[in-house]
C-alpha positions in Angstrom: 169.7 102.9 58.5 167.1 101.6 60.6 165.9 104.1 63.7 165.2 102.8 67.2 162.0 103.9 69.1 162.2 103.0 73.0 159.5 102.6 74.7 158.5 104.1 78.2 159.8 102.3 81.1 157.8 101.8 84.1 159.0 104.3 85.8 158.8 107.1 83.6 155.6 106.2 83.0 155.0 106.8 87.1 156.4 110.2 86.7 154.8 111.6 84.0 151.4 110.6 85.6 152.9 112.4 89.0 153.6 115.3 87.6 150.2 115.1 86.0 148.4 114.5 89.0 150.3 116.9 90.4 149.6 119.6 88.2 145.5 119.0 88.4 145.8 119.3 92.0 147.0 122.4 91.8 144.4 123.8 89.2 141.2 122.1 90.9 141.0 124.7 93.8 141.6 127.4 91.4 138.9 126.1 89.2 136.5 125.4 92.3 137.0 129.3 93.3 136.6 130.6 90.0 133.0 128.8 90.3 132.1 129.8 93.5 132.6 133.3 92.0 130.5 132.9 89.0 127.6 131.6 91.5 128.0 134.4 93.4 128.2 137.0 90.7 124.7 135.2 89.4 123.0 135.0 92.9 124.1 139.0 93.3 122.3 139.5 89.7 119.3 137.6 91.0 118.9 139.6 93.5 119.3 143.0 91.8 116.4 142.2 89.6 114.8 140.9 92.4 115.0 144.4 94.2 113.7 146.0 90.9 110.5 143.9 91.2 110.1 144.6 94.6 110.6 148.1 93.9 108.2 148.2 91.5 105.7 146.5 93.6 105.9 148.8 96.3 105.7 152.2 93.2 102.1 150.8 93.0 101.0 150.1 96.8 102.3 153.2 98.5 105.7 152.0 99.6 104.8 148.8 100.9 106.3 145.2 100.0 104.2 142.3 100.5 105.2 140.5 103.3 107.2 137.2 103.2 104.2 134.9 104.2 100.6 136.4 104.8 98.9 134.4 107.6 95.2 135.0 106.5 96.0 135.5 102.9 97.3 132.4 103.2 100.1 133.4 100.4 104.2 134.1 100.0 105.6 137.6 98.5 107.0 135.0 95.9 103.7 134.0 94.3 101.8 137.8 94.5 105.1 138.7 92.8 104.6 136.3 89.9 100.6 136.2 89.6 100.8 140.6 89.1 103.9 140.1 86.6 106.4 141.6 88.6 108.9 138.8 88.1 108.5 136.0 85.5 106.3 133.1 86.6 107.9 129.6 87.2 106.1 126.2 86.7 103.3 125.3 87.3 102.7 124.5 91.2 104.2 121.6 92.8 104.1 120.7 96.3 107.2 118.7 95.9 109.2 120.8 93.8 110.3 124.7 94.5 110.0 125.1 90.4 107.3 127.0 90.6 108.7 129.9 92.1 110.7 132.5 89.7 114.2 131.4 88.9 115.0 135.8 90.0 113.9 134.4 93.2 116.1 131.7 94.3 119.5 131.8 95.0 121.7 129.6 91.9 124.0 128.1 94.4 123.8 124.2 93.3 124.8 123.5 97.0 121.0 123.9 97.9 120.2 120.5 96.5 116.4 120.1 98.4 113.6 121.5 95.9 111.3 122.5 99.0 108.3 124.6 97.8 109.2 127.4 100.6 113.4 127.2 98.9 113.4 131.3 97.9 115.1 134.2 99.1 114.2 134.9 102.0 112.4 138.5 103.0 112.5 140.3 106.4 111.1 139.1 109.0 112.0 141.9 111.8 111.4 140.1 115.6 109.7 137.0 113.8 106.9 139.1 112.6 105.9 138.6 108.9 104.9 142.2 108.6 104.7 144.9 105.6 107.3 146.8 105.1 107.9 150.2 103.4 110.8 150.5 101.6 110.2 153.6 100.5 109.7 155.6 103.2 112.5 158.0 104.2 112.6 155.9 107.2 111.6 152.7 106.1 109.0 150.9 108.9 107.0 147.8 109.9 103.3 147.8 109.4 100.6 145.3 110.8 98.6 143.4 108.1 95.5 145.6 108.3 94.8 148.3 105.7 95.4 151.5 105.5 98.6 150.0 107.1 99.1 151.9 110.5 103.1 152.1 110.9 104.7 150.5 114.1 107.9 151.8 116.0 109.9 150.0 114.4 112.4 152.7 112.0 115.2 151.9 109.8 117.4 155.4 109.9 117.7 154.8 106.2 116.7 152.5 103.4 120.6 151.9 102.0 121.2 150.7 105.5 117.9 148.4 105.7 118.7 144.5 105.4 115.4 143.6 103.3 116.4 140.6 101.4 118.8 137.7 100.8 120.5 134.5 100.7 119.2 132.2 103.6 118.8 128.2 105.1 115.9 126.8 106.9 116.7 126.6 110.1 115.8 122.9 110.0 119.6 122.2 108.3 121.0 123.3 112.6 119.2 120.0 113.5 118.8 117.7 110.9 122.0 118.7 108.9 121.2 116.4 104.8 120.6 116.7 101.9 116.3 117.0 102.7 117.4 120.0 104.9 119.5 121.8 102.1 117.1 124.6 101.0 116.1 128.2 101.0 113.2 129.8 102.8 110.6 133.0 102.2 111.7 134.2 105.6 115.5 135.9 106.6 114.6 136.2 110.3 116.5 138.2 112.0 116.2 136.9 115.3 115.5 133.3 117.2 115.8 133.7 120.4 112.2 131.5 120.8 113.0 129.3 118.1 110.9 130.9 115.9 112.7 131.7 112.8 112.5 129.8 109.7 114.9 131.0 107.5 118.5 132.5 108.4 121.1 134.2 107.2 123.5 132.0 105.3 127.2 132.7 104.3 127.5 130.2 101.4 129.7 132.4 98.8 133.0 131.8 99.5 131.9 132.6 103.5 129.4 135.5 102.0 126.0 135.8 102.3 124.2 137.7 99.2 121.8 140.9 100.5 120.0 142.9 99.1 119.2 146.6 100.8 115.6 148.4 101.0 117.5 151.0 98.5 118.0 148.4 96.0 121.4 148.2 96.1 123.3 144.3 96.7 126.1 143.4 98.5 127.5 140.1 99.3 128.4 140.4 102.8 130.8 138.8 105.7 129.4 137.7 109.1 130.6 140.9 110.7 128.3 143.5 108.2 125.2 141.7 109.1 123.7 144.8 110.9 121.8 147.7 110.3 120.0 150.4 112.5 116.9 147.9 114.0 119.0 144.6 114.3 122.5 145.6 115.7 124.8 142.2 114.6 125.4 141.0 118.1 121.5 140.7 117.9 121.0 139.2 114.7 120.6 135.3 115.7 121.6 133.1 118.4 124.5 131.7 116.4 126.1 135.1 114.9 129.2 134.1 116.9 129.6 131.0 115.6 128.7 132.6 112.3 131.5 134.9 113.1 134.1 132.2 113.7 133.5 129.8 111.0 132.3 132.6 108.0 129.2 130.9 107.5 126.3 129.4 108.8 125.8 126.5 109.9 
């Protein structure tokens, strides 16, 4: 006996591709978060062998970190880093390309799509001074560029508590808000009240912002944590409260 196939009708065919469609909208957020959280566990192991070179660094200059941009030396903490071999070197210098600075060094988030030579983690830069800093003091403080680097007044109680490093956007992205804007900086300012700053905190992990602490320790951090004992977080920038409100900045 002969067998008879039917075919699909029309509508059957509509609802299997529904229920199809249906069932990839339901996974794609899922699938989106779960990559958002693999960035953010690679961004928080960046910056954990980022603190280890920056540890090291300061072992062998008495406690101090280079800062994040010398003005007379003319050079960022990201390129002393690499020329001593305290983090692997990048490529070879381009002044339209950030590839030159150490992968350790920027943040893995393909969000930043700009390659701006400046596009790093960004170091602190207390009261939009680009100072030394010794991290391992048993209370961490600013110093002024001159040798045999005479400490200021300013004190971290601690260097677990000290904000020394992290995730961060040029502050050009406020303004100008494209795709050319969309990078990192060598600075994490903490403050802007004169328009200053360069690069600020940014909350771009699921509405976290990667730190690392003058202890070496990293955290990936909500608006509401940005704060330790020099920068209180109602101080931090002019926009913590709209950082507060929307998770992230800008």
């Amino acid at each position: 006996m002969k067998r008879k196939h039917g075919n699909f009708t029309l509508i059957e065919l509509l609802i299997v591709v529904s229920i199809i469609a249906i069932l990839a909208a339901m996974l794609l957020p899922s699938l989106s978060k779960a990559r958002a959280t693999a960035v953010g566990a690679k961004c928080i192991s960046n910056l954990k062998q980022a603190g280890v070179a920056q540890n090291c660094y300061a072992s062998d200059f008495g406690g101090w970190i280079y800062p994040p941009y010398h003005d007379y030396e003319k050079k960022t903490y990201f390129l002393v880093l690499a020329d001593n071999n305290y983090v692997p070197p990048g490529k070879p210098y381009s002044s339209t390309s950030d590839d030159h600075i150490s992968a350790i060094l920027k943040c893995p988030d393909p969000w930043l799509t700009h390659k701006s030579v400046n596009g790093s983690y960004g170091v602190r830069f207390n009261n939009q001074a680009s100072a030394y800093l010794n991290i391992l003091a048993k209370s961490p403080v600013k110093s002024s560029y001159s040798p045999p680097f005479l400490a200021g007044s300013t004190l971290w109680k601690s260097a677990g508590e000290m904000i020394l490093m992290g995730d961060n956007l040029q502050i050009g992205y406020k303004n100008n808000p494209c795709e050319a804007t969309k990078s990192g900086h060598y600075s994490l300012g903490d403050n802007n009240y004169a328009g200053g700053g360069n690069g600020l905190p940014h909350f771009r992990h699921l509405g976290k912002c990667t730190i690392l602490y003058g202890d070496g320790h990293v955290k990936a951090i909500r608006p509401v944590e940005l704060d330790d004992s020099v920068t209180a977080r109602n101080q931090w920038t002019y926009f913590i409260g709209y950082a507060q409100i929307m998770g992230r900045w800008p």
